[in-house]
ZAMARGU-4260 file (C-alpha; in steps of 0.2 Angstrom, whole numbers, plus 5000, padded with zeros to 4 digits):
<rodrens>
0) 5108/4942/4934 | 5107/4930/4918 | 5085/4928/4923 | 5084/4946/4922 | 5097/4952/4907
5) 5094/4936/4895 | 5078/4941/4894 | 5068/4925/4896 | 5049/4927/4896 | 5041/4910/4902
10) 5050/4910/4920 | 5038/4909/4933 | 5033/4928/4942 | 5043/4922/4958 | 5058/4917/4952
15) 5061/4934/4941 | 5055/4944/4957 | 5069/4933/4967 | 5082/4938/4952 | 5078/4956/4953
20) 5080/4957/4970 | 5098/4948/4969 | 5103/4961/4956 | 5093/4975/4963 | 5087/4976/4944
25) 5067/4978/4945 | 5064/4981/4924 | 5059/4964/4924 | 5053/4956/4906 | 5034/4955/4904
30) 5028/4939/4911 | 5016/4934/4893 | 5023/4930/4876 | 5015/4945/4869 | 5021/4952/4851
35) 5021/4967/4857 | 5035/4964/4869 | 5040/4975/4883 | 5044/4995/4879 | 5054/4993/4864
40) 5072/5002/4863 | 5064/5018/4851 | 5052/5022/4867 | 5058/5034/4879 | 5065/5029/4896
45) 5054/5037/4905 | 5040/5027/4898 | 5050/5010/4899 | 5051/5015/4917 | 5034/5016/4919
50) 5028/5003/4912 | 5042/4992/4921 | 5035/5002/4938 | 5017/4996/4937 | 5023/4977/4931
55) 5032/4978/4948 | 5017/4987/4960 | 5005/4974/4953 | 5012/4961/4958 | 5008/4965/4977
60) 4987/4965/4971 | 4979/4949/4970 | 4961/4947/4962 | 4946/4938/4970 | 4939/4925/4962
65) 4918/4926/4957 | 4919/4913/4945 | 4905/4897/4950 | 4914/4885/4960 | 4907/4867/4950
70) 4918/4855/4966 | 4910/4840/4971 | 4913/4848/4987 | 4903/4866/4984 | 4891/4855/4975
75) 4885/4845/4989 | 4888/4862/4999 | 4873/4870/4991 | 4862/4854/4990 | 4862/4855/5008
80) 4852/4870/5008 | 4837/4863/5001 | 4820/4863/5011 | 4823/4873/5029 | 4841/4877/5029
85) 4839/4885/5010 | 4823/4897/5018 | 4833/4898/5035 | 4847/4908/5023 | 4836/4916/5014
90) 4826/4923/5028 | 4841/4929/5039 | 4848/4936/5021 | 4832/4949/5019 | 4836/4952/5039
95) 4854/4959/5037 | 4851/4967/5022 | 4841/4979/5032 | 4852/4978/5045 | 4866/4985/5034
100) 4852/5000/5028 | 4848/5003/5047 | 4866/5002/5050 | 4872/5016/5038 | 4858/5027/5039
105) 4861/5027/5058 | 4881/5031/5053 | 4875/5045/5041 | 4863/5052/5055 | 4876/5053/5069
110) 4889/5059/5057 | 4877/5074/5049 | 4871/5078/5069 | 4888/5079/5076 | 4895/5092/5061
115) 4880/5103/5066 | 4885/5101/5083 | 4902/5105/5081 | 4897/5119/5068 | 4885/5127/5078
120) 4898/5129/5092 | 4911/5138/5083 | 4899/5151/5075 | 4891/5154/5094 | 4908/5155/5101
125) 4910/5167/5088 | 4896/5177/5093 | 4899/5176/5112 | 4916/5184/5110 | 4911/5198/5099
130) 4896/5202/5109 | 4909/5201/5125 | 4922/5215/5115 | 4935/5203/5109 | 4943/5209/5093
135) 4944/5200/5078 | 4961/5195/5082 | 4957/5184/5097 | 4941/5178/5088 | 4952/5172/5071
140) 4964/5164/5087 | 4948/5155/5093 | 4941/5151/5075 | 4959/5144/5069 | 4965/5134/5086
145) 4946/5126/5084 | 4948/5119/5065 | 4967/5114/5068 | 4962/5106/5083 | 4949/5096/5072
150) 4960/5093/5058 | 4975/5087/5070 | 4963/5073/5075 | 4957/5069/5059 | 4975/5068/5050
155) 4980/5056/5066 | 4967/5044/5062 | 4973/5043/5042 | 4993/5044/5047 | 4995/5034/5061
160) 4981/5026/5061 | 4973/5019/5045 | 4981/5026/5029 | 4964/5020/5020 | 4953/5031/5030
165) 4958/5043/5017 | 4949/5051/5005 | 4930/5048/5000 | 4932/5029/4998 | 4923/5026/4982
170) 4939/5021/4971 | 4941/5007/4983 | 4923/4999/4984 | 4923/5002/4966 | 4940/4990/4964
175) 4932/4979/4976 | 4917/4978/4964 | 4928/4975/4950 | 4935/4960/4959 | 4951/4965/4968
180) 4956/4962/4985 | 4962/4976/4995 | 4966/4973/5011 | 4961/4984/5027 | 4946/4992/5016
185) 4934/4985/5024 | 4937/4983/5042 | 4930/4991/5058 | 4946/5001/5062 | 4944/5009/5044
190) 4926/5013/5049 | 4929/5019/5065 | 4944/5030/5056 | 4934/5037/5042 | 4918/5042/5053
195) 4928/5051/5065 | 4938/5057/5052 | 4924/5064/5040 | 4917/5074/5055 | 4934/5083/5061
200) 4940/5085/5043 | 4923/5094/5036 | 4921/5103/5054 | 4941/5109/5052 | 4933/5121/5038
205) 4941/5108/5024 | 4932/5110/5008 | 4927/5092/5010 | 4911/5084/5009 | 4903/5071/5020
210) 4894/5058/5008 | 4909/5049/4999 | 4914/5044/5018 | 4895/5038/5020 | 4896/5025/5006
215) 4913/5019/5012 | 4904/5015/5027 | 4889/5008/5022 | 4900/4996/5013 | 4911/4990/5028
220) 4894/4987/5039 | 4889/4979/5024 | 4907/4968/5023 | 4904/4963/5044 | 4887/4957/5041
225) 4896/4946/5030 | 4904/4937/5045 | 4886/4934/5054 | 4878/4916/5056 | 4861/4912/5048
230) 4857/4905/5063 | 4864/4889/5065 | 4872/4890/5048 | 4889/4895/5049 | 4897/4909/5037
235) 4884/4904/5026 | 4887/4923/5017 | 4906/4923/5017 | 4907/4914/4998 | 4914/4929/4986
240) 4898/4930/4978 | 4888/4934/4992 | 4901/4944/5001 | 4901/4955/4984 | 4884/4957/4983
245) 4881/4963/5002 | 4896/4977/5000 | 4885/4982/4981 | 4871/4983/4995 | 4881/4992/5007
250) 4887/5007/4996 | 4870/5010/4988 | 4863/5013/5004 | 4878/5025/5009 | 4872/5034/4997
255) 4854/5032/5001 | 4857/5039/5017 | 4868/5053/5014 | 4854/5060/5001 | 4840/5052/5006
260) 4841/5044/4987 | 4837/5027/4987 | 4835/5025/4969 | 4849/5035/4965 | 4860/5023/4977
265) 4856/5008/4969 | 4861/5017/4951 | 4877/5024/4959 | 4881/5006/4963 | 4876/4999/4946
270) 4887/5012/4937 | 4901/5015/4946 | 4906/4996/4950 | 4893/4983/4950 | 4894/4972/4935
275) 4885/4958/4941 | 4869/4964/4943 | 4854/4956/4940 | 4834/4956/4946 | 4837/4949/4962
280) 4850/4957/4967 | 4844/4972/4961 | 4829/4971/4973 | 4841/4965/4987 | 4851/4983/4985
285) 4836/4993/4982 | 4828/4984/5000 | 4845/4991/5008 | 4844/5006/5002 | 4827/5010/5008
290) 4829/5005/5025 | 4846/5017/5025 | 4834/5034/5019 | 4819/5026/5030 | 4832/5028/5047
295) 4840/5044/5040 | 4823/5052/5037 | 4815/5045/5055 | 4828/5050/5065 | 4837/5067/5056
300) 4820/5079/5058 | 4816/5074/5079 | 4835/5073/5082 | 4838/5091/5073 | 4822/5101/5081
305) 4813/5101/5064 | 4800/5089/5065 | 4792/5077/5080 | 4794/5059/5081 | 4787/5050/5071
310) 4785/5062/5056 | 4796/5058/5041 | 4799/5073/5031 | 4814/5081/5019 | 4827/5081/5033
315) 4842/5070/5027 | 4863/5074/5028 | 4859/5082/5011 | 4843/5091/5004 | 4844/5105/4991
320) 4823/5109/4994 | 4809/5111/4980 | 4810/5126/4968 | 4795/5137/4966 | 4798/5139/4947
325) 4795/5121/4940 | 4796/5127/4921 | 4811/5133/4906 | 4809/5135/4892 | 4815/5127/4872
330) 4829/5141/4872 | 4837/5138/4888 | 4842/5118/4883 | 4857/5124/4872 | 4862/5136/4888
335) 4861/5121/4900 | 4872/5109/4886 | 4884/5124/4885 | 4886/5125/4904 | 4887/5105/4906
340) 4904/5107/4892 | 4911/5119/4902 | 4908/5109/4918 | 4917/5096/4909 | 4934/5109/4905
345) 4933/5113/4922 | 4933/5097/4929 | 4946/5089/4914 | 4956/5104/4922 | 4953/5100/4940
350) 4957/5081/4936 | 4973/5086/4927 | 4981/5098/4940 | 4976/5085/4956 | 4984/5072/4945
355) 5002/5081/4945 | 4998/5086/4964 | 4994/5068/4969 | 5011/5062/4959 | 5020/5077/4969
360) 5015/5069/4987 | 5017/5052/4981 | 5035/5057/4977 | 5038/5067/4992 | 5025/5067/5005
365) 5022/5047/5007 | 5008/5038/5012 | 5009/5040/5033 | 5020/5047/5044 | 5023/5065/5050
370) 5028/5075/5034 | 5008/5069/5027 | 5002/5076/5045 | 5012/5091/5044 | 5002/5093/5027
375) 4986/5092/5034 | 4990/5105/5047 | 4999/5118/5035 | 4984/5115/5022 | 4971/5117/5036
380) 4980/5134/5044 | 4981/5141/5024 | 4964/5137/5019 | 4954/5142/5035 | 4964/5159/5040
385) 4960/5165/5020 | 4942/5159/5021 | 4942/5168/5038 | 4947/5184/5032 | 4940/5183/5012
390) 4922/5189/5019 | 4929/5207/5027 | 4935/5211/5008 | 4918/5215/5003 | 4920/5227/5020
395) 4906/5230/5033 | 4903/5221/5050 | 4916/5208/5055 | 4903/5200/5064 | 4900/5181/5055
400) 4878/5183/5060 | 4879/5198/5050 | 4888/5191/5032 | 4877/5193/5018 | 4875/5179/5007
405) 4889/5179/4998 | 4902/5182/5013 | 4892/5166/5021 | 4898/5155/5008 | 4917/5156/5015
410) 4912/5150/5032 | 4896/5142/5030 | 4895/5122/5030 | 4891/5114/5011 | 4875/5108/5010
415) 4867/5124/5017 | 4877/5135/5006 | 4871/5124/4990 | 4855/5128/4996 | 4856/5145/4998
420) 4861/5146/4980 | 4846/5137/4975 | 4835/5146/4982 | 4839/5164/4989 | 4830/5177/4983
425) 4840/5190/4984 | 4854/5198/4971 | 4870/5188/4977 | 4886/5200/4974 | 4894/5193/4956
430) 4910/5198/4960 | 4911/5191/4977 | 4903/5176/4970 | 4916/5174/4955 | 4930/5177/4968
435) 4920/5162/4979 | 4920/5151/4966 | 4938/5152/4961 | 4945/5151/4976 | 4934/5137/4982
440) 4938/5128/4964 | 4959/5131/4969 | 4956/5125/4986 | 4948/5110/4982 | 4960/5103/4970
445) 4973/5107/4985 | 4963/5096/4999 | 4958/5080/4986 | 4972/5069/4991 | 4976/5075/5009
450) 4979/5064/5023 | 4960/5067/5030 | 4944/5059/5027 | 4937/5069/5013 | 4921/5067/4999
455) 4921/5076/4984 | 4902/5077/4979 | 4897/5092/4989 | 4912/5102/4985 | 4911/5101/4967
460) 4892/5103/4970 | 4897/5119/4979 | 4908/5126/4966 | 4898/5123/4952 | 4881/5130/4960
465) 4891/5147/4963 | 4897/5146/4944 | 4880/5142/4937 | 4872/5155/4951 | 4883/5170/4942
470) 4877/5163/4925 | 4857/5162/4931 | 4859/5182/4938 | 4867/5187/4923 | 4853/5181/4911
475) 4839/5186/4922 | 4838/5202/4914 | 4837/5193/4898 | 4821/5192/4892 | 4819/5178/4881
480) 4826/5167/4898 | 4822/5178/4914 | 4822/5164/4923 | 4826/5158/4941 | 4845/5162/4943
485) 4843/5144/4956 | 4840/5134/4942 | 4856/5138/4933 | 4865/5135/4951 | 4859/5116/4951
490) 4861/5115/4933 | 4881/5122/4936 | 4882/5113/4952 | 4877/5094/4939 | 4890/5100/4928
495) 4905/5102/4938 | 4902/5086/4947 | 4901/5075/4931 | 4915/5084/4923 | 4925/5080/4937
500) 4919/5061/4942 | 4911/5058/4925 | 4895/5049/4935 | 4880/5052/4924 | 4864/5041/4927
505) 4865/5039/4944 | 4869/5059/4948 | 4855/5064/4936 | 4842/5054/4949 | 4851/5057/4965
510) 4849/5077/4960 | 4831/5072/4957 | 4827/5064/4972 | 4836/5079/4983 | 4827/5092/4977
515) 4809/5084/4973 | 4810/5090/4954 | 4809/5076/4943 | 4803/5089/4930 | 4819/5095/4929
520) 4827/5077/4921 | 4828/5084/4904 | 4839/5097/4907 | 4850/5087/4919 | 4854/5072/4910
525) 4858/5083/4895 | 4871/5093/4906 | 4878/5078/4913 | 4882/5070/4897 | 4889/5084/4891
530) 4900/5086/4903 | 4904/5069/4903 | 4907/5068/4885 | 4918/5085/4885 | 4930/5078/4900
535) 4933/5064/4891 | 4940/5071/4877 | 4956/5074/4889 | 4957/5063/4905 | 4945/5051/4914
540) 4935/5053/4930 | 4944/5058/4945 | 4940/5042/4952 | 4947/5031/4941 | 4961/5041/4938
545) 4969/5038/4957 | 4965/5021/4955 | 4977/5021/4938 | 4989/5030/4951 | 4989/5015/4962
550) 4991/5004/4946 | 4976/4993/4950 | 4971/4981/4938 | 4952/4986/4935 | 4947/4982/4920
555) 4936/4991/4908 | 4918/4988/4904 | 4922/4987/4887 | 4938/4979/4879 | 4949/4988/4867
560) 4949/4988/4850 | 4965/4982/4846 | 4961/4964/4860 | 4950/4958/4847 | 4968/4956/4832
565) 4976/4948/4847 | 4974/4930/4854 | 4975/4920/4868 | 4993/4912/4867 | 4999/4929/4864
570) 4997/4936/4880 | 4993/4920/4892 | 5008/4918/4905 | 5017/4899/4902 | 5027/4886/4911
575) 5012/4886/4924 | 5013/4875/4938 | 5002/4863/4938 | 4996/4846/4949 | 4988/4832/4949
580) 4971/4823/4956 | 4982/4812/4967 | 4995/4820/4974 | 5010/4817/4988 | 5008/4830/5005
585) 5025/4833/5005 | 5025/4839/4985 | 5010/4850/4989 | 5019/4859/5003 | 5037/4859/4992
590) 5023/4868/4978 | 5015/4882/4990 | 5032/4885/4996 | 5040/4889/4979 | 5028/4902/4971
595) 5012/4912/4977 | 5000/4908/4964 | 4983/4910/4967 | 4977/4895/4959 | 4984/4878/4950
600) 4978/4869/4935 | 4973/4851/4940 | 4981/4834/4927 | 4975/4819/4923 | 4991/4810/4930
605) 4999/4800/4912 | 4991/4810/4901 | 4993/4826/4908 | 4975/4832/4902 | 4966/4847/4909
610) 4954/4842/4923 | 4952/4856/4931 | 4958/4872/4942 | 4960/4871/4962 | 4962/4888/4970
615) 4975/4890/4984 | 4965/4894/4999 | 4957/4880/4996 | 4975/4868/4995 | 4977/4876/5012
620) 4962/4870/5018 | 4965/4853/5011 | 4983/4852/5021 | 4976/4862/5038 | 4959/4849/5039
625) 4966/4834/5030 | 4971/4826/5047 | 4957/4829/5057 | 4944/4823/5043 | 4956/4807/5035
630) 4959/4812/5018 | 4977/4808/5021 | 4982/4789/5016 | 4996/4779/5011 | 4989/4775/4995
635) 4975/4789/4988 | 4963/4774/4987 | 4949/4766/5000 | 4940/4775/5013 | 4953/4790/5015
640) 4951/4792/4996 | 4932/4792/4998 | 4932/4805/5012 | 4929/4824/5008 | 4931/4838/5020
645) 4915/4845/5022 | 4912/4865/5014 | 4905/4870/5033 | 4922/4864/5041 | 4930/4877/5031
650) 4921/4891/5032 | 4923/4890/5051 | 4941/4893/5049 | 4933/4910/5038 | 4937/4901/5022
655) 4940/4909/5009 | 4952/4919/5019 | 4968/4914/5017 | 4977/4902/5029 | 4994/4906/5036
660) 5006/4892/5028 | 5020/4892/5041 | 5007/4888/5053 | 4999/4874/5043 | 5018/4866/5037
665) 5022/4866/5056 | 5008/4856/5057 | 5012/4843/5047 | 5024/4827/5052 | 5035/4817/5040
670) 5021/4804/5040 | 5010/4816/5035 | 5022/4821/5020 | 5022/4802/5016 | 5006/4804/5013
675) 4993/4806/4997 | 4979/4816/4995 | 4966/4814/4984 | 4960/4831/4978 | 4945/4825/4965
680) 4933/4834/4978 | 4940/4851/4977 | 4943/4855/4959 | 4932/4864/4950 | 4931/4854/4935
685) 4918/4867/4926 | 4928/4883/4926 | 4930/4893/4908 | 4943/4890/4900 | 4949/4895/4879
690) 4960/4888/4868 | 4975/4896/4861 | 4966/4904/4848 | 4953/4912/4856 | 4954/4933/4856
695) 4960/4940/4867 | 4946/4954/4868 | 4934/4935/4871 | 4946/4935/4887 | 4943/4952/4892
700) 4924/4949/4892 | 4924/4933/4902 | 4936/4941/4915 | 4923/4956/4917 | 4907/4949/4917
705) 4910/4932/4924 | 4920/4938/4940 | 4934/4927/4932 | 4951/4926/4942 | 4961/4914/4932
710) 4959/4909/4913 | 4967/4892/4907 | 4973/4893/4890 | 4971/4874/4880 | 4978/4866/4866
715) 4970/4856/4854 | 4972/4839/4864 | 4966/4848/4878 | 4983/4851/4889 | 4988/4866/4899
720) 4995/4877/4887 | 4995/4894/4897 | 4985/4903/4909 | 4977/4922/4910 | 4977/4935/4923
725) 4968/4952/4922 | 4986/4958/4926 | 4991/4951/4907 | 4975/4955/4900 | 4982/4974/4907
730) 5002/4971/4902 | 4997/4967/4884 | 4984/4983/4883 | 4999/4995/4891 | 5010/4987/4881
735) 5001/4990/4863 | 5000/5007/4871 | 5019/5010/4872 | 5022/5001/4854 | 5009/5015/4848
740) 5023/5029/4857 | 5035/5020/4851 | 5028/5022/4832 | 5027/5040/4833 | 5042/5046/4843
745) 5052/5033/4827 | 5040/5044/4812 | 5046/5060/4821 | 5028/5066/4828 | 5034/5076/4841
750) 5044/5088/4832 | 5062/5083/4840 | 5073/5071/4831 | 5074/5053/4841 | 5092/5048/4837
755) 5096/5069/4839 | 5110/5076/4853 | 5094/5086/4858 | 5082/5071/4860 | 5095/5060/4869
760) 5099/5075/4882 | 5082/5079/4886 | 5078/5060/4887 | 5094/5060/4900 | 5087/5076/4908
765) 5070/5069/4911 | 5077/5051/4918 | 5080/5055/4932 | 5063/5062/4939 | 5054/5049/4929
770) 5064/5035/4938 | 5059/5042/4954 | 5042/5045/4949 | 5042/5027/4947 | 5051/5021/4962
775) 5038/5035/4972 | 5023/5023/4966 | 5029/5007/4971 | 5035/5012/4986 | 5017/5015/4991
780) 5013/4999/4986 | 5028/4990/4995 | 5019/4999/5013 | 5001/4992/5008 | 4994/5005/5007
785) 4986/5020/4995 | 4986/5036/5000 | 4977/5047/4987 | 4963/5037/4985
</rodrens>
């Protein structure tokens, strides 16, 4: 009780996490010396709650480490390569790269073939019961036991399954990209989950969209071909660097394949989470991404009846078509700019309301189990009996062949209905198309979240397209425009998209290349950014906002203002342990045993000066080989000392995975623990490091463009005097946040006076709920998994 009350700041993590459990007291104290402090007394509860919650759920994140390893070890490593072997890895390289573009194009074909499938059975069962008599009554029985049938499967793969299947995906290749580990993200069974998934939840009726799905799985083929030998090399692509780049690699040509965008895939992984790019690799992605739209477009038109073998044409998961009009005019550019702010309300609005939703099931629904399935088959029954029966408002036949356009909308699949409003002819009924576009706008924020496989690109596409279609076919008749009503459904449709995910660049060319039109660049890059612009005036991108929910430490591509008045030794975590070049078995183990840091700074034994940094996969490595290779001695001197375990050894044991360390003590004999190791060979003796001076926002910038992981801080005679996490480069930005609430709820900004009876009640009155709030999110963290993404 006295670690966690008195307020002490330079404990280790471990040992305050060890005295909150004790107490059951989780408001532990930051773990930096920042001036900021934690929330101070003038902040409201609910906000020292919260910022004590995400302290606690980020301790259950580690980061991965893309920082140049300068060991002797890695060092001779790479020398090997030279001549042959270096050519043998470059060679089979170029080959899995198009592997992985084979691979998920071929995903993105079977997934697009098998929703047409199951599509064009439940409309011809439709027909055969109509023309057979059956009233609509048996025919909704028919049409709802179908979709619940679909959703129950694809709601059992996500809560019982693979909690991670969830959702489109892209928040967690984008934290991936950004350096965090999640784990289960990119492994087969989330694959087989999520492309099973994707095709029961959109053929269900879901108002969910295929693609976001698509670049999830192009990045786990990507993350398997990871684990493949180049030849006789042996996990020669399973170093963090490479591993990184091939999953860059792999979501680009997700999204290659589901539009058939290659260009636009390598931007979409350039803006949305790579931040390592360079020349090569950017060849390397694009390479990938051409192969995916090269298998989508060889195999979509002969497998779909639309083209022979052998003829690659337009036919991809997602095609929007040519326009015949390729021309606007000077007076239409403020229309489009107006029609991107308004994307960007609508999609601030979207973000805002799934936010509270997303917090509501977090609280309530949890991540797994039967109450999320229950969900999914409640929000299945609601959406596709209204969508059944919307269309026979406009009245006419009940028979689906016979819709008009507008009615077809309710029941016809995304990308067909997106092209309808781009290029039908005929006079599309406004108020059925308002009434569309509402509903379709409620429903989506209701299904973004739920415990199904879901993409978010073609709904918002959907909605936006019937909002910009009702503006087109208004000013038609207006003579200074009279232009194609289409044209204003795919500027609507670019509007509503980036004001909900805030994508610009990458959007702009991935419309581009869908629909041929490279003449209509202008007008949608000047819609994006305004809708991009416009939404961020109140909340960010829907993306990044769930990975805020799940309290990720992504950092920012640009550092905060206020990082650059604050220094190193503000925020840098101290009493770091620490060891030496030559160091005792036995007081490795003892060390691994009493904390779970990711990496120790490496002494000069005597003078205690910074050497270097030794990661802890790689300590385990040491302690698991050092047997069979020798390192151990009585004395760290002679041949043992001399003796290095070779980089190859460890990556057979799928280094840098970590090792279990129960195993590897088990291992271990008293002789061994006698024993001395000399770890000279293992440190990377070149890593960054600052000195105690340095700013803060310095930090921020080494941590996101070198892939950094851990950050030694130095003195002046060069000893350890700290060390910096992206987890304290984020503790000292939330808590200059929580000062600034602080300041105004002390100068009275809110209206309500803070020491008043009213203030304290409603502080009181909230608490409650906010506490719980709190404890909701964690919990999700403390079953491993994230729900909402």
């Amino acid at each position: 009780a006295c670690l966690v009350s008195s307020g002490l700041r330079h404990l280790p993590s471990h040992h305050l996490l060890l005295a909150a459990m004790l107490t059951g007291d989780f408001r532990l104290p930051s773990l930096s010396a920042s001036p900021v402090g934690s929330p101070t007394p003038a902040a409201s509860k609910s906000t020292r709650d919260l910022w004590n919650a995400k302290a606690k759920a980020r301790q259950g994140i580690e980061s991965v480490c893309y920082d140049l390893n300068e060991s002797e070890q890695y060092i001779a490593y790479v020398k090997s390569f030279a001549g042959m072997p270096g050519k043998l890895k470059g060679g089979f390289r170029w080959f899995y790269l198009c592997a992985v573009g084979i691979g998920a194009g071929s995903i993105a074909v079977c997934i697009a073939f098998l929703l047409k499938c199951v599509n064009r059975l439940k409309v011809d069962t439709q027909e055969a019961m109509f023309e057979a008599g059956h009233g609509l009554l048996a025919r909704y029985l028919a049409w709802i036991g179908t979709c619940l049938l679909l959703s129950a499967v694809a709601g059992a793969l996500v809560c019982y399954v693979e909690p991670l299947a969830a959702g489109s995906g892209i928040p967690e290749i984008k934290c991936i990209l950004n350096g965090i580990d999640l784990p289960n993200v990119l492994l087969l069974r989330t694959l087989v989950c999520k492309a099973c998934g994707i095709i029961c939840s959109v053929g269900a009726g879901l108002p969910c969209g295929k693609e976001g799905p698509m670049i999830h799985s192009g990045a786990i083929v990507a993350a398997q071909a990871t684990r493949a030998r180049a030849g006789p090399l042996v996990g020669a692509y399973q170093v963090n660097t490479e591993s990184r780049d091939f999953v860059a690699a792999g979501a680009a040509a997700g999204v290659a394949a589901a539009f058939g965008a290659p260009i636009g895939g390598v931007l979409f992984a350039v803006e949305e989470g790579a931040s390592h790019m360079n020349p090569t690799i950017l060849v390397r992605t694009f390479v990938c991404a051409a192969m995916a739209a090269l298998t989508v477009r060889f195999f979509a038109g002969p497998m779909d009846g639309t083209a022979p073998w052998g003829t690659l044409g337009t036919d991809v998961p997602v095609e929007f078509g040519r326009f015949d009009v390729r021309r606007y005019k000077f007076l239409e550019l403020p229309i489009f700019a107006l029609m991107g702010v308004c994307g960007g309300l609508f999609g601030a609005l979207f973000n805002g309301i799934n936010t509270r939703l997303s917090k509501w099931r977090m609280r309530y629904v949890g991540p797994r189990g039967h109450l999320r399935y229950l969900e999914v088959l409640f929000v299945t029954l609601t959406i596709v009996s209204f969508n059944f029966f919307a269309p026979l408002i406009r009245g006419g036949s009940n028979r689906m062949s016979s819709f008009c356009s507008a009615q077809t909308l309710f029941v016809d699949v995304g990308g067909e209905a997106i092209r309808d409003l781009f290029h039908g002819e005929e006079h599309i009924d406004q108020g059925m198309l308002l009434f569309f576009a509402l509903i379709h706008y409620v429903q989506t924020i209701w299904t973004y979240g739920l415990g199904v496989p879901s993409g978010l690109f073609v709904p918002s596409l959907l909605g936006g397209a019937a909002f910009g279609r009702i503006i087109g076919q208004l000013l038609q008749s207006f003579e200074p425009v009279a232009t194609s009503p289409g044209l204003y459904a795919l500027i609507g449709a670019t509007a509503m998209l980036s004001g909900m995910a805030r994508i610009t660049i990458s959007l702009a060319v991935i419309l581009m290349e869908t629909t041929g039109e490279a003449e209509w660049g202008i007008p949608i890059f000047l819609t994006v950014m305004a809708a991009k612009w416009t939404g961020d005036l109140f909340n960010k991108g829907i993306y990044d906002i769930h990975i805020d929910l799940r309290h990720v430490p992504l950092l920012e591509h640009r550092p905060e203002k206020h990082e650059l008045g604050l220094q190193a030794s503000d925020i840098m975590a101290t009493g770091v342990t620490s060891i030496f070049l030559r160091h005792r078995v036995g007081d490795l183990v003892d060390t691994l045993e009493s904390c779970r840091h990711g990496a120790f700074p490496v002494l000069e034994e005597g003078t205690r000066r910074f050497i270097g940094i030794l990661d802890r996969c790689t300590l385990l490595q040491v302690l698991h080989l050092g047997k069979q290779h020798g390192i151990f001695s009585e004395k760290a001197s002679g041949e043992a000392a001399n003796a290095m375990i070779p980089y190859e050894e460890m990556l057979r044991d799928r280094h840098p995975a970590p090792l279990s360390f129960a195993k590897i003590k088990a291992s271990l004999t008293s002789e061994d623990y006698a024993r001395e190791v000399d770890l000279r060979p293992y440190v990377n003796m070149g890593c960054y490091t600052v000195q105690e001076h340095a700013a803060v926002m310095r930090c921020h910038l080494l941590f996101r463009t070198m892939g950094l992981r851990h950050l030694p801080v130095l003195g002046a005679d060069h000893t350890v005097r700290g060390i910096i996490t992206r987890k304290d480069l984020l503790l000292a930005a939330e808590e200059h946040d929580v000062a600034a609430i602080s300041a105004c709820k002390t100068l009275g900004t809110e209206g309500v006076p803070v020491d008043g009876s009213d203030a304290s009640s409603s502080r009181k009155a909230n608490a409650p709920a906010q506490q719980a709030e709190a404890t909701a999110e964690v919990a999700v963290w403390e079953d491993g998994v994230c729900f909402n993404l």
